[in-house]
C-alpha positions as CSV (number, residue, x, y, z in Angstrom):
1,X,9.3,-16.5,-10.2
2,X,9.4,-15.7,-13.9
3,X,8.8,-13.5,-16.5
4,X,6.4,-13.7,-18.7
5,X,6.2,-9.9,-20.1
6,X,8.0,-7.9,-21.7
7,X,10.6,-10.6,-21.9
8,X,10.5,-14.0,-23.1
9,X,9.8,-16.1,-19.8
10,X,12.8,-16.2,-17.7
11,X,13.7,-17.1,-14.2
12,X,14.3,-14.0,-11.7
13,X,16.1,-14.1,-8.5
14,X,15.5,-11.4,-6.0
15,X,18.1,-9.2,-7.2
16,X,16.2,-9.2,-10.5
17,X,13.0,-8.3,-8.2
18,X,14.3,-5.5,-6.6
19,X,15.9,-3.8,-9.9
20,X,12.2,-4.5,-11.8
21,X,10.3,-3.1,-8.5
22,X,12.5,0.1,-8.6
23,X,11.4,3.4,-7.5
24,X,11.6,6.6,-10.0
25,X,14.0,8.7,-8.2
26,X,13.3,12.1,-9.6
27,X,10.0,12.1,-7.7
28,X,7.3,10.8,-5.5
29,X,5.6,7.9,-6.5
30,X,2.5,6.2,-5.0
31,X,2.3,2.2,-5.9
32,X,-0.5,0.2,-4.4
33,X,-0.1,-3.1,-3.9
34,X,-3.3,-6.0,-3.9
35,X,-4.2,-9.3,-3.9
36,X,-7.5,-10.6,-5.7
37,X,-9.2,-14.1,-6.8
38,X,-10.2,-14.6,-10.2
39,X,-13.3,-13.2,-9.4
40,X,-12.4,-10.0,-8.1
41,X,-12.5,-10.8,-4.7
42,X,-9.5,-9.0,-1.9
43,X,-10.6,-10.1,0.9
44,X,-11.1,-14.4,2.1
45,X,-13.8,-15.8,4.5
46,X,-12.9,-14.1,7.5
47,X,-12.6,-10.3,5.6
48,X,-9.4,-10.1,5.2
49,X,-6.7,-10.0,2.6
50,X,-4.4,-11.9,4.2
51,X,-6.4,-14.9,4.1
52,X,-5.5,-14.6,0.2
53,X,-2.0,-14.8,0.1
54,X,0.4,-17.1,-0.5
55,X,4.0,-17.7,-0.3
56,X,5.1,-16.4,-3.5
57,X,2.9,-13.3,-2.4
58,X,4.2,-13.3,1.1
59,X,7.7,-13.2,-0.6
60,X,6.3,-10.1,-3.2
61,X,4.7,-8.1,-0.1
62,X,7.6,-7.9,1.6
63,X,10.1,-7.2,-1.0
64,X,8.0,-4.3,-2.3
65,X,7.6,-3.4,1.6
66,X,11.3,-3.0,1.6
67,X,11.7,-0.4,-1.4
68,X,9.3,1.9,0.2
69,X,9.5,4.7,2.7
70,X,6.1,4.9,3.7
71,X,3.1,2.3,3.7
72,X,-0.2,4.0,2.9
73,X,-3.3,2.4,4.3
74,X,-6.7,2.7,5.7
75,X,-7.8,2.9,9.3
76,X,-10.5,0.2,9.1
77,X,-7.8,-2.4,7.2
78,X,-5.6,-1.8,10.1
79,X,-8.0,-2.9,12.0
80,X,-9.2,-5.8,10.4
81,X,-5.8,-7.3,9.4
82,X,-4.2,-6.3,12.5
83,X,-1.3,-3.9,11.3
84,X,1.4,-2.9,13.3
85,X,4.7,-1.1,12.9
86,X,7.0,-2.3,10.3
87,X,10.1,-4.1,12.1
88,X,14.0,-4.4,10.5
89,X,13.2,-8.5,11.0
90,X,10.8,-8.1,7.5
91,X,12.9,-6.2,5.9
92,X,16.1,-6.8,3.8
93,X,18.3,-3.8,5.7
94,X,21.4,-4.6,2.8
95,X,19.0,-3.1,0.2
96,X,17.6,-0.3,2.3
97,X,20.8,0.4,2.6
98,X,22.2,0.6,-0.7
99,X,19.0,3.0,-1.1
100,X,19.5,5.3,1.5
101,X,16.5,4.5,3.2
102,X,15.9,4.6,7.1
103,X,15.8,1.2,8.6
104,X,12.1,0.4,8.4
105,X,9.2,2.2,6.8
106,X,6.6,4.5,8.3
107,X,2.9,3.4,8.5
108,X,0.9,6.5,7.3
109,X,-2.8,5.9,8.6
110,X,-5.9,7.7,7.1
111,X,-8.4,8.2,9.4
112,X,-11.4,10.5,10.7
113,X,-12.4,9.3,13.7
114,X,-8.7,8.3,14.9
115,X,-9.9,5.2,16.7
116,X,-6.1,3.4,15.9
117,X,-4.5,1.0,17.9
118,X,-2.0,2.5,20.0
119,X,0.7,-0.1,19.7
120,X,0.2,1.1,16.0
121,X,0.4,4.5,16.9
122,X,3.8,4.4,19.3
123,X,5.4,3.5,16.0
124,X,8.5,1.6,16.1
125,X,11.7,2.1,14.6
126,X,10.0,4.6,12.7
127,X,7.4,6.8,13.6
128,X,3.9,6.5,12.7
129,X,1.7,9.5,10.5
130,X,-2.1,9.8,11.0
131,X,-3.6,11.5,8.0
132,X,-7.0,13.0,9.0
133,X,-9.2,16.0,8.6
134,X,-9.8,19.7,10.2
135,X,-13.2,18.0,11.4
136,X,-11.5,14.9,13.8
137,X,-12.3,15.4,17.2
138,X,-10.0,17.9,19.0
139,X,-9.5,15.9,22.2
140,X,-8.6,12.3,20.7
141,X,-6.5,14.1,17.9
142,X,-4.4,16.1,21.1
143,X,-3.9,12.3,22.4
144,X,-3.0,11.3,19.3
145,X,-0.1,14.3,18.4
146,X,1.3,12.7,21.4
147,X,1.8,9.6,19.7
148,X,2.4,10.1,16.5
149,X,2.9,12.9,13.5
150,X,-0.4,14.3,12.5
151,X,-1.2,15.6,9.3
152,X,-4.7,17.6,8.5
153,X,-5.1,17.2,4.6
154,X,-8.2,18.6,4.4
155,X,-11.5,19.1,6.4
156,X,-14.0,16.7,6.2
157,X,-12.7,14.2,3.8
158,X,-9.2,13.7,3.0
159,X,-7.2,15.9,0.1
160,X,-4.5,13.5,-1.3
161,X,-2.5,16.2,-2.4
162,X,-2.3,17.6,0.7
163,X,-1.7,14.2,2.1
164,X,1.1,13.1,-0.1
165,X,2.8,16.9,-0.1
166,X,2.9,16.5,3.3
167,X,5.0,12.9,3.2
168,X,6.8,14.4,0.9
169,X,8.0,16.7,3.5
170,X,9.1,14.3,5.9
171,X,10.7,13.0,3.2
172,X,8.6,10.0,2.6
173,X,8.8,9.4,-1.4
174,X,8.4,6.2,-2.3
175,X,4.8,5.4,-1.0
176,X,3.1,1.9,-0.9
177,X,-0.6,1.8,-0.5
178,X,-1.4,-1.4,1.1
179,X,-5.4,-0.5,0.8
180,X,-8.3,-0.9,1.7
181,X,-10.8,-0.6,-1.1
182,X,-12.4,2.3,0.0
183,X,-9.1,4.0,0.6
184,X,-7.9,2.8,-2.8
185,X,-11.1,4.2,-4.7
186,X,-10.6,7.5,-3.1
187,X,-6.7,7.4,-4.4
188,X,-7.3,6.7,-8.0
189,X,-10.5,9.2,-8.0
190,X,-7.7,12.0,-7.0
191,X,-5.3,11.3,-9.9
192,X,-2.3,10.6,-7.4
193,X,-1.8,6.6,-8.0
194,X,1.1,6.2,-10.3
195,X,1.0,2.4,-9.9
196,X,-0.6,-1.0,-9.3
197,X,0.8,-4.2,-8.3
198,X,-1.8,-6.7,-8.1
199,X,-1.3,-10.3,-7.5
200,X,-4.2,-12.7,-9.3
201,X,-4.5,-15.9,-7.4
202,X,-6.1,-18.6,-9.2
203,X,-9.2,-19.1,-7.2
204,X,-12.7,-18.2,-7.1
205,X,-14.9,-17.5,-4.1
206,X,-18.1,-15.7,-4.9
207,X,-20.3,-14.2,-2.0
208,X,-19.9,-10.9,-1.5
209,X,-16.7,-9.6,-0.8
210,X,-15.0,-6.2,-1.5
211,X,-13.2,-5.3,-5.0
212,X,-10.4,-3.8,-5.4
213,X,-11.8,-0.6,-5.0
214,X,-15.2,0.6,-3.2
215,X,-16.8,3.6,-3.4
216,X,-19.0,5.9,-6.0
217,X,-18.4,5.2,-9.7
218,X,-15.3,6.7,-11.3
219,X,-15.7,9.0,-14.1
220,X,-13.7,8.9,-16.1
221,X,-12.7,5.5,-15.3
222,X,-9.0,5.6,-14.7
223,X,-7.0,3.9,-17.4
224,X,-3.7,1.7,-16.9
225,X,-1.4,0.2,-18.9
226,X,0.4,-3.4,-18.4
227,X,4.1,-2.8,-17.5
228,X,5.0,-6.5,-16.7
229,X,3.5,-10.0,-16.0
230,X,5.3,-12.0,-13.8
231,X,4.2,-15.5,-12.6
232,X,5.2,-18.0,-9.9
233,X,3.2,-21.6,-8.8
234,X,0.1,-20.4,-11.0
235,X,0.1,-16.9,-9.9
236,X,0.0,-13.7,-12.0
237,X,1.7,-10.4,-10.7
238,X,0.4,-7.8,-12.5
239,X,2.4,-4.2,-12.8
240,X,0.2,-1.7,-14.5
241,X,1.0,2.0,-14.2
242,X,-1.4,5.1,-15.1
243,X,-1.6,6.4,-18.6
């Protein structure tokens, strides 16, 4: 992989990666990370993101998965792609380590209904959060608190504040939002996404598959800037933060 900006291009080995990846440590910060065609598309054929990928963004995902303490994502995309918890095999412990970080991430699910997997919700060597609302039903979210950690950020629709005060308190700090659209619309409309790594595949696919984000109109739109442009076997990985 190499650098295209700021720098002049240069080769980067994964030590590079991780320094350039870096979480702020005076705070929490929320990255999301995506991958999209050229024609805006996130998901393949089959719906799903993963379909997308590619080595080089097999190689990103996991790197940036290992710098977090918590990955962010929606109930439906867990679903679809299949998530479960995070184990120490993806992860590269010598730099966890060096961080401070526990072993693996959390998986921090928003949901309403709290239909979840629950493989997903026994956790693994770190214990999964459901985000949901005051209006969940009472007898699948008592089934659920005996799973997991519940958090009620709100009562009919998520409050991301509340959400990501409440990580914050289990000391989850360095958040990755791994999507979906809808999820990632409702983010950015709160004002709580600090950054977005997106990786541009050079492919086009029409039909009608999701954007990045889904949702109502933003307005204002949210505003980023271009932070660096990496690029590996045609690829673009794009690191914009908020302005």
């Amino acid at each position: 992989m190499q650098s295209l900006f700021p720098t002049s291009p240069s080769e980067l080995s994964d030590a590079d990666l991780f320094e350039l990846y870096a979480y702020p440590v005076e705070r929490q910060w929320v990255r999301a990370n995506f991958v999209s065609t050229l024609d805006g598309a996130v998901q393949g054929p089959d719906q799903r993101s993963g379909s997308l990928s590619s080595p080089p963004d097999h190689h990103l995902f996991a790197l940036l998965r290992s710098l977090c303490d918590v990955v962010l994502i929606g109930a439906h995309t867990t679903r679809v792609e299949g998530y479960q918890p995070v184990t120490e095999a993806e992860m590269r412990a010598s730099v966890r380590a060096d961080l401070g970080l526990a072993p693996v991430p959390s998986i921090a699910v928003v949901s309403r209904s709290l239909r979840l997997d629950p493989e997903l919700l026994r956790g693994g060597s770190a214990r999964t959060v459901v985000i949901t609302t005051g209006a969940a039903p009472a007898d699948v979210r008592a089934d659920v608190e005996a799973l997991a950690t519940v958090v009620v950020a709100g009562e009919h629709s998520v409050d991301f504040g509340v959400a990501l005060d409440a990580l914050a308190g289990l000391g989850l700090q360095r958040v990755l939002c791994e999507g979906g659209p809808t999820l990632m619309r409702d983010l950015v409309a709160s004002g709580h996404l600090d950054e977005l790594c997106l990786t541009l595949m050079p492919r086009i696919i029409a039909g009608d598959a999701l954007r990045l984000t889904h949702g109502e109109a933003l307005a204002p739109p949210a505003d980023l800037r271009l932070r660096h442009l990496l690029e590996s076997d045609g690829e673009l990985f794009c690191r914009y933060a908020r302005t």
